[in-house]
C-alpha positions as CSV (number, residue, x, y, z in Angstrom):
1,X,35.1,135.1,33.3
2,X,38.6,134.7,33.0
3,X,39.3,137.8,35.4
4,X,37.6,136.1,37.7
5,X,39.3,132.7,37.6
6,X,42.5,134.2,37.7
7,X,41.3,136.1,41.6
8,X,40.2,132.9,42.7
9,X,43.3,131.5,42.1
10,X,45.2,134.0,43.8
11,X,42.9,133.9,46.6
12,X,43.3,129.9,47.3
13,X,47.1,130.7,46.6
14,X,47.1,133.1,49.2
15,X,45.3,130.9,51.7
16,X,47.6,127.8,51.0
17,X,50.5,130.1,51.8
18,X,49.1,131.5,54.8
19,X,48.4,128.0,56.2
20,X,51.3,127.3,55.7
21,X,53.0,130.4,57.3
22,X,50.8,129.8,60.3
23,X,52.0,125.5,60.7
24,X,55.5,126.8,60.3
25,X,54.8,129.3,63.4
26,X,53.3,126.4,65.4
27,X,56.0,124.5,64.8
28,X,58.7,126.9,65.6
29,X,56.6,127.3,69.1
30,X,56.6,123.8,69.5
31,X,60.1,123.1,69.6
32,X,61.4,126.4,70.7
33,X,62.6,127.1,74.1
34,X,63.5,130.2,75.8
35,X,67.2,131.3,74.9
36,X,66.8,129.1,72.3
37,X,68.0,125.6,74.0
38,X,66.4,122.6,73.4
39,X,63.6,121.5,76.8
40,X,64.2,119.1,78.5
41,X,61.9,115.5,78.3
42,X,59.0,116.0,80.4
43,X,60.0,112.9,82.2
44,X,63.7,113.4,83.3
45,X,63.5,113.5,86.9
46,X,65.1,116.7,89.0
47,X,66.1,114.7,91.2
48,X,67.7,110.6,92.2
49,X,67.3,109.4,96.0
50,X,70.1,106.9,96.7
51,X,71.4,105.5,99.9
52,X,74.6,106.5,101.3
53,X,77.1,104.2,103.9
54,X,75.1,105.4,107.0
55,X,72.1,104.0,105.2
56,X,70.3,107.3,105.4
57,X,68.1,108.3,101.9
58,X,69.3,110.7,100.7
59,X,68.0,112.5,97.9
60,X,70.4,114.5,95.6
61,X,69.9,116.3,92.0
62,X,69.9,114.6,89.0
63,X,72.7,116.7,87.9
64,X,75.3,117.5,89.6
65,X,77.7,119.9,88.7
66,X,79.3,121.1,91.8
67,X,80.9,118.8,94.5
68,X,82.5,119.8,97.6
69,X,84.1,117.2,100.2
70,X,84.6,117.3,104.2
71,X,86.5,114.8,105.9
72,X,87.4,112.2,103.5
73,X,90.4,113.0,102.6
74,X,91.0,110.4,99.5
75,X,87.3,111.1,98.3
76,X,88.7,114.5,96.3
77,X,91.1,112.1,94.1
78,X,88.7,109.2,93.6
79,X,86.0,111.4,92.3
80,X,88.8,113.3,89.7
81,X,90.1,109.7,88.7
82,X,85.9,108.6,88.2
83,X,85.2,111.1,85.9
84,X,88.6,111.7,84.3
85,X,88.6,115.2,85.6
86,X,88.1,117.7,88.3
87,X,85.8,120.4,87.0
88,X,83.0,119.1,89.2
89,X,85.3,119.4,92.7
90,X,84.8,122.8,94.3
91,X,85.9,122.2,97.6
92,X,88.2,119.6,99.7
93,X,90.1,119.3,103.1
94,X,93.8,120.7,103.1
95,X,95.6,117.2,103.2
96,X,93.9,116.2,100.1
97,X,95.5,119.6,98.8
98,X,98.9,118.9,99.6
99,X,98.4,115.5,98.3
100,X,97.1,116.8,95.4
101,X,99.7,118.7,94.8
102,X,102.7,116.7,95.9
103,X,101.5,113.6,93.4
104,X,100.1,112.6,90.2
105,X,96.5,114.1,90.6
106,X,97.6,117.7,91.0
107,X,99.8,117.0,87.2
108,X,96.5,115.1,85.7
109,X,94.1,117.3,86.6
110,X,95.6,120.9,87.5
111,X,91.9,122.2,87.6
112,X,91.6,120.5,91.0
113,X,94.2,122.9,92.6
114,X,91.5,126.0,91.8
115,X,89.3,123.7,94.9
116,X,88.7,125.9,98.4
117,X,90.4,124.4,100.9
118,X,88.9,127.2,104.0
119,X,85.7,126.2,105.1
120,X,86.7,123.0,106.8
121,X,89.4,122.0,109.8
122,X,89.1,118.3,110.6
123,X,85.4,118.0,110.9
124,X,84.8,121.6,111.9
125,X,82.7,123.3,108.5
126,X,82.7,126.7,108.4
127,X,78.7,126.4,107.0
128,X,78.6,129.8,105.4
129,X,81.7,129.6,104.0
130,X,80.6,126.3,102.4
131,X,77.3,127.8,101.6
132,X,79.4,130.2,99.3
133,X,80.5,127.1,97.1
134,X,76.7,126.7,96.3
135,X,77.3,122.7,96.1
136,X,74.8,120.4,94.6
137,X,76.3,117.9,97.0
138,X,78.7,117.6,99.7
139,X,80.1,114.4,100.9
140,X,81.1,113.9,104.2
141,X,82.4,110.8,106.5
142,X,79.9,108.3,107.9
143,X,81.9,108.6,111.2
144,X,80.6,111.7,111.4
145,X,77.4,111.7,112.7
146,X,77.4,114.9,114.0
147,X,78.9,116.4,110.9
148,X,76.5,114.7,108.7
149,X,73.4,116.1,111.1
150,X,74.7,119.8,110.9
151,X,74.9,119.6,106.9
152,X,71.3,118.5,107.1
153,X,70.4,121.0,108.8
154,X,72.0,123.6,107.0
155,X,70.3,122.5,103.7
156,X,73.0,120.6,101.9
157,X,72.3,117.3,100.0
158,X,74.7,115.0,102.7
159,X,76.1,111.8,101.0
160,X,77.8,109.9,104.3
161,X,81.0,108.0,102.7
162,X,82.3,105.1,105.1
163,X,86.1,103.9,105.7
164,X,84.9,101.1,107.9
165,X,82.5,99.5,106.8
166,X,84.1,97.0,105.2
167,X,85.9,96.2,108.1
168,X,88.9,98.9,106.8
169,X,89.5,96.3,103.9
170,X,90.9,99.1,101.2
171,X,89.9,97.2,98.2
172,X,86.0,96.2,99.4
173,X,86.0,99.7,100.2
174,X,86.9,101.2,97.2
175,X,84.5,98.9,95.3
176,X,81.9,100.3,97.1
177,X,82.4,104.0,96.9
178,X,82.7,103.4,93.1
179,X,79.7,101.6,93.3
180,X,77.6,104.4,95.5
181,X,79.0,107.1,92.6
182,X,78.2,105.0,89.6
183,X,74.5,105.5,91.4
184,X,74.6,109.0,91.5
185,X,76.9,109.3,88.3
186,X,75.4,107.0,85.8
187,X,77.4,108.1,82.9
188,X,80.6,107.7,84.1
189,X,79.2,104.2,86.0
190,X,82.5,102.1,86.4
191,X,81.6,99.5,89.3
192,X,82.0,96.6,87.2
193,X,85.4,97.8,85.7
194,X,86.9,98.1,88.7
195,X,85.6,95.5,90.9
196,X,86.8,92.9,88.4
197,X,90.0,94.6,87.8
198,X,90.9,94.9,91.4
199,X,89.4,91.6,92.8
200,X,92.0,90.3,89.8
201,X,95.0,92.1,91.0
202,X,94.0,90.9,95.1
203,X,93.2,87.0,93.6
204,X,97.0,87.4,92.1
205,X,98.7,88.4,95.3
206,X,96.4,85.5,97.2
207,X,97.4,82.7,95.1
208,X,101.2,83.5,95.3
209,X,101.3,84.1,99.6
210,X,98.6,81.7,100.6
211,X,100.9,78.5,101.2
212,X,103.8,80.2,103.1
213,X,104.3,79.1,106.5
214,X,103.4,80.5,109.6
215,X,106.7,80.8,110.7
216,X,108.2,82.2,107.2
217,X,105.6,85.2,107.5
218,X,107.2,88.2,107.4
219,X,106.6,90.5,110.5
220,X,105.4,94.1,109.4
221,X,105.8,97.4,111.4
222,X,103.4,100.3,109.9
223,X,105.0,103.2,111.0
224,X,101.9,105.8,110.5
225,X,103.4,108.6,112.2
226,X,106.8,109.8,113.2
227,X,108.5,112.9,115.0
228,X,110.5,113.8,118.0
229,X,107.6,113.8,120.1
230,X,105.0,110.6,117.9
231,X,105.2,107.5,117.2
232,X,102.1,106.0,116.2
233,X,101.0,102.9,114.5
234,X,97.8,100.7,114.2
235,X,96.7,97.3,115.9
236,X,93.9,95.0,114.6
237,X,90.9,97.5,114.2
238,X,92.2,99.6,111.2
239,X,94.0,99.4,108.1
240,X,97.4,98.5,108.7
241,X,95.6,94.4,109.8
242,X,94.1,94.1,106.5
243,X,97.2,95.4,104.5
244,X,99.4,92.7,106.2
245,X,97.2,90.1,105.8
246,X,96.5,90.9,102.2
247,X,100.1,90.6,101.9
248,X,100.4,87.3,103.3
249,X,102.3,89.0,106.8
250,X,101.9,89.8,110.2
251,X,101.3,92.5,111.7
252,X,103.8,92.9,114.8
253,X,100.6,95.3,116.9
254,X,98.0,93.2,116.6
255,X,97.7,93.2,120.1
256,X,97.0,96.8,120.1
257,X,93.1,96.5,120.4
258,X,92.5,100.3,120.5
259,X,91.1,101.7,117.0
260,X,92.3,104.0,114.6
261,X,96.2,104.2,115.5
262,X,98.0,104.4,118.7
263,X,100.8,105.3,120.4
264,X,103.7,103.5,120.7
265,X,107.5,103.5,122.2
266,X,110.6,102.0,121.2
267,X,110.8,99.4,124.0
268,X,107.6,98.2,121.9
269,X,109.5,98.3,119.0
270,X,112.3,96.3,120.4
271,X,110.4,93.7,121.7
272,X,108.1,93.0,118.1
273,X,111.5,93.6,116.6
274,X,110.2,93.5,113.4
275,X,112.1,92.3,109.8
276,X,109.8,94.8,107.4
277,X,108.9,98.4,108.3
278,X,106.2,99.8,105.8
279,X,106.2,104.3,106.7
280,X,103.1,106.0,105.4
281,X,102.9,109.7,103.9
282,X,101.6,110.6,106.9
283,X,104.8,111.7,107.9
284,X,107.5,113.3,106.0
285,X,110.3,110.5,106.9
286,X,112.3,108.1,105.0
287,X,113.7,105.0,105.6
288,X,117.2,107.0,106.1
289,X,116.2,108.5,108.6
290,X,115.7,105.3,110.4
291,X,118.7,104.1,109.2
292,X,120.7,106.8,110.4
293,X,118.8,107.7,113.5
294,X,118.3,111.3,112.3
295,X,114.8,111.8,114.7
296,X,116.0,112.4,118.3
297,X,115.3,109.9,120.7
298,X,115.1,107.5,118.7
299,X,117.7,104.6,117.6
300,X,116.5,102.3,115.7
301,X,119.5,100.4,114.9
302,X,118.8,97.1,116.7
303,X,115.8,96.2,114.7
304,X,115.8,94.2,112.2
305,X,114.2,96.0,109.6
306,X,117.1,98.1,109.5
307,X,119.9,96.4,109.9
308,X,118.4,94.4,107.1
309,X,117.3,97.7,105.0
310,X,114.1,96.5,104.9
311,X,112.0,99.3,105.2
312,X,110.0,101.1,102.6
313,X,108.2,104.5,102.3
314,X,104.9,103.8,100.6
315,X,103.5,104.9,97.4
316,X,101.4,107.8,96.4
317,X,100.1,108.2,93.5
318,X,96.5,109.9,93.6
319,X,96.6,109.6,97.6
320,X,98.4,108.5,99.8
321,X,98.0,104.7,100.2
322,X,96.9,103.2,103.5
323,X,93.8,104.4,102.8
324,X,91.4,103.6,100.5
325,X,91.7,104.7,97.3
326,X,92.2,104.0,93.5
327,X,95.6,103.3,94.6
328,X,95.0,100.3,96.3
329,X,95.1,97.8,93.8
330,X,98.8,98.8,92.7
331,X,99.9,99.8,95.9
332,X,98.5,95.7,97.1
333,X,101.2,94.7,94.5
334,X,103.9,96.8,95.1
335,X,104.0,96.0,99.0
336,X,103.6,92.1,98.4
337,X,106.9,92.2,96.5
338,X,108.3,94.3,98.9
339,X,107.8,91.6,101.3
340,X,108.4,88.9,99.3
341,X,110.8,89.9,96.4
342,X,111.2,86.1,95.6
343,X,107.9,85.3,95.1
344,X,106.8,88.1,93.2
345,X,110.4,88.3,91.0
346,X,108.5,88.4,87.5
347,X,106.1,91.4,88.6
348,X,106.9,94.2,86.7
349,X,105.1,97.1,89.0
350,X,105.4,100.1,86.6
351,X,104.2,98.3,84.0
352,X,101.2,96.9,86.0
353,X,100.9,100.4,87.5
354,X,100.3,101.3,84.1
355,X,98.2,98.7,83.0
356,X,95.8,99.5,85.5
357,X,95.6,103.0,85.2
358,X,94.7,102.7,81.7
359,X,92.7,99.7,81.5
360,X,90.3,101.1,84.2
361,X,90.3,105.1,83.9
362,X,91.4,105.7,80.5
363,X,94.7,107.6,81.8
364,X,98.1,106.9,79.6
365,X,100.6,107.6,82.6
366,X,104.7,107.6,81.3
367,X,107.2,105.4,82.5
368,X,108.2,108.4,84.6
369,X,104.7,109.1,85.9
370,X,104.2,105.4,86.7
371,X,107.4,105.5,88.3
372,X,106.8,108.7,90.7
373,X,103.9,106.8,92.6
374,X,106.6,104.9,94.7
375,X,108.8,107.8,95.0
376,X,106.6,110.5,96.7
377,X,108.1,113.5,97.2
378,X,108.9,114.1,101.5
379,X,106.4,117.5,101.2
380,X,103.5,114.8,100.5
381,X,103.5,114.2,104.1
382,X,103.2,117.7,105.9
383,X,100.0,118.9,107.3
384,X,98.9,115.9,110.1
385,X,99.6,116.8,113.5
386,X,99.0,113.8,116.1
387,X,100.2,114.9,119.6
C-alpha cells in the first residue's frame, strides 16, 4: 500500500511539472520574436498619409529613418536643428553643403557633412543615383512641379516643401514647415515651441518700429548677388519686401515687380540712393568691398549707405538668412537694430541668440558660437552662379 502511494505521488508530481514545463514554452512562444526583439503592437500603422505645401496626399512610412533633400536648400539645417541631430539626412543640394560647413550646423552636427551631395544640380536628380540613398522620404520644392511628378514616378515618397506660400514671409513660413514635420515626426513635434517663441521675438520688433514716420523709414538696399558681371536684388514679390517691412523699412525696389530677384545697375542704385545696404551670403562680398570699390565697374561711393558705413553682411548661423529658416527669428532682431540702433539700444543679440537657441532646440551655443552667426565666414557664399 504504501509502495503504491508513494508512485502515485510521483506520477501527479511528474504531471504538475510537465504542465508546467509546457505553460512556460507557450509563454516563451508568445512573447518571443524572431532574433529575439520584441513585435511590434498589432495596431502601429506602417504607414501616416499627410499633406504636403502643394496640397497633394502624400503617404509616407511611419518611420522614417533616411531623409534625403532636393532643392530646398535651408530644409537640410531645419530638419538637423528639429531633431537635434543629423543621422536621419542622407542626402542634400551642394549649397546647403558649403553652408553647412562654413557655419554652425557643420560644428553641431558633423554627422551631416557624411550627406551625398551628387545626385542633384538645381532641380536636375540624378534618379538612380538617389535611388542608391534608399530614402524613406525625399523632400523637394513645391515650385517644382515637374520635379515633384518625376519623384512620383520614380517611386519615392515626395513631400512638396513651399517658400511662397506664405507670401515669402520667413517667419509664417518656418512655422509651417515645423508644423508639416511635427506631422510626420511626432516625437520630436515642436510646432507650438516655436510658433510662440518666434511670433514673440516678431511682436517685439513690431511694437518698437510701428510708430516711426513715413518719412524717418530707413530706405534698405538687399544686395543678393554681386560680381563683376551681377548685380541682383529683389522687388515686392520675394523676401527681401517682407524683411524690410518686418523691420519697420523700405524697401528702395519695390517697384521691381518681376519675382524672385532681378537685375539691377548702378544708375538704379544712384537714383534709390539708399541709407542701409543689407548683402546676403549669396555672394562672397563684404561691406569693404563696397566701401572701397574693390569689384570693377562699380563705385559705389556716392551712396549713402556707404559714405555713412551703413551696410551690413547678414548673419548665418544654420543657413544663410534671407531665407527661411530657424534663423529667422534672431536674424528679425539683429537687422531691426541694425536699422534702428536707437531704438533697439538695450537688445543684447548674442544673448538673445542664445536664448533662443536653447529655449527652443535644446542647443547650449558659447558666447563665441552665438557670436559667429553674424560674422560668417566669406567661403559661406561660394557656389551660386546667376549670369
Amino acid at each position: 500500500m504504501k509502495s503504491i502511494l508513494t508512485m502515485k505521488k510521483t506520477t501527479i508530481r511528474s504531471l504538475i511539472l510537465l504542465l508546467a514545463l509546457s505553460m512556460s514554452m507557450m509563454c516563451l512562444s508568445a512573447c518571443g520574436s524572431s532574433g529575439g526583439e520584441e513585435s511590434a503592437p498589432a495596431d502601429t500603422p506602417a504607414t501616416i498619409t499627410v499633406t504636403d505645401h502643394a496640397d497633394n496626399q502624400v503617404e509616407v512610412p511611419a518611420e522614417i529613418n533616411r531623409i534625403a533633400v532636393c532643392d530646398i536648400y535651408p530644409l537640410p539645417s531645419v530638419l538637423a536643428v528639429f531633431f537635434g541631430n543629423a543621422d536621419k539626412i542622407v542626402g542634400m543640394p551642394m549649397p546647403s553643403m558649403t553652408a553647412a560647413q562654413n557655419g554652425l550646423l557643420g560644428q553641431l552636427y558633423p554627422e551631416i557633412l557624411n550627406a551625398e551631395t551628387g545626385y542633384i544640380d538645381g532641380t536636375n536628380v540624378n534618379m538612380e543615383a538617389l535611388t542608391a540613398l534608399e530614402p524613406d522620404v525625399v523632400f523637394y520644392s513645391a515650385s517644382s512641379a515637374e520635379l515633384g511628378e518625376q519623384l512620383r514616378n520614380a517611386g519615392f515618397a515626395a513631400v512638396a516643401i513651399s517658400v511662397n506660400k506664405w507670401d515669402y514671409n520667413c517667419i509664417e513660413t518656418l512655422n509651417h514647415w515645423i508644423e508639416l514635420l511635427s506631422q510626420m515626426f511626432p516625437d520630436s513635434d515642436k510646432a507650438e515651441l516655436v510658433r510662440t517663441r518666434s511670433e514673440e521675438m516678431y511682436a517685439l520688433v513690431q511694437d518698437r518700429v510701428k510708430d516711426i514716420p513715413d518719412e524717418e523709414r530707413a530706405n534698405a538696399f538687399f544686395l543678393f548677388q554681386y560680381s563683376d558681371t551681377t548685380l541682383l536684388t529683389s522687388g515686392k514679390q520675394f523676401f527681401v519686401q517682407w524683411w524690410a517691412d518686418a523691420i519697420g523699412a523700405k524697401n528702395v525696389a519695390t517697384e521691381l515687380s518681376t519675382d524672385n530677384s532681378v537685375a539691377v545697375n548702378m544708375e538704379q542704385v544712384y537714383a534709390w540712393n539708399p541709407d542701409l545696404i543689407f548683402m546676403t551670403n549669396f555672394n562672397t562680398y563684404y561691406p569693404d568691398d563696397l566701401y572701397n570699390n574693390t569689384v570693377e565697374g562699380y563705385d559705389w561711393s556716392a551712396v549713402t549707405a556707404v559714405q555713412n558705413e551703413r551696410v551690413f553682411k547678414m548673419p548665418l548661423g544654420m543657413y544663410r538668412s534671407y531665407t527661411p529658416g530657424v534663423d529667422c527669428p534672431v536674424t528679425l532682431l539683429w537687422m531691426a537694430k541694425a536699422a534702428y540702433p536707437e531704438k533697439f539700444e538695450d537688445l543684447d543679440v548674442i544673448a538673445e541668440a542664445k536664448s533662443y537657441y536653447k529655449e527652443v532646440f535644446g542647443i547650449d551655443l558659447t558666447d563665441e558660437q552665438a557670436q559667429s552667426i553674424f560674422a560668417p565666414v566669406q567661403s559661406s557664399g561660394t557656389g551660386f552662379s546667376y549670369q
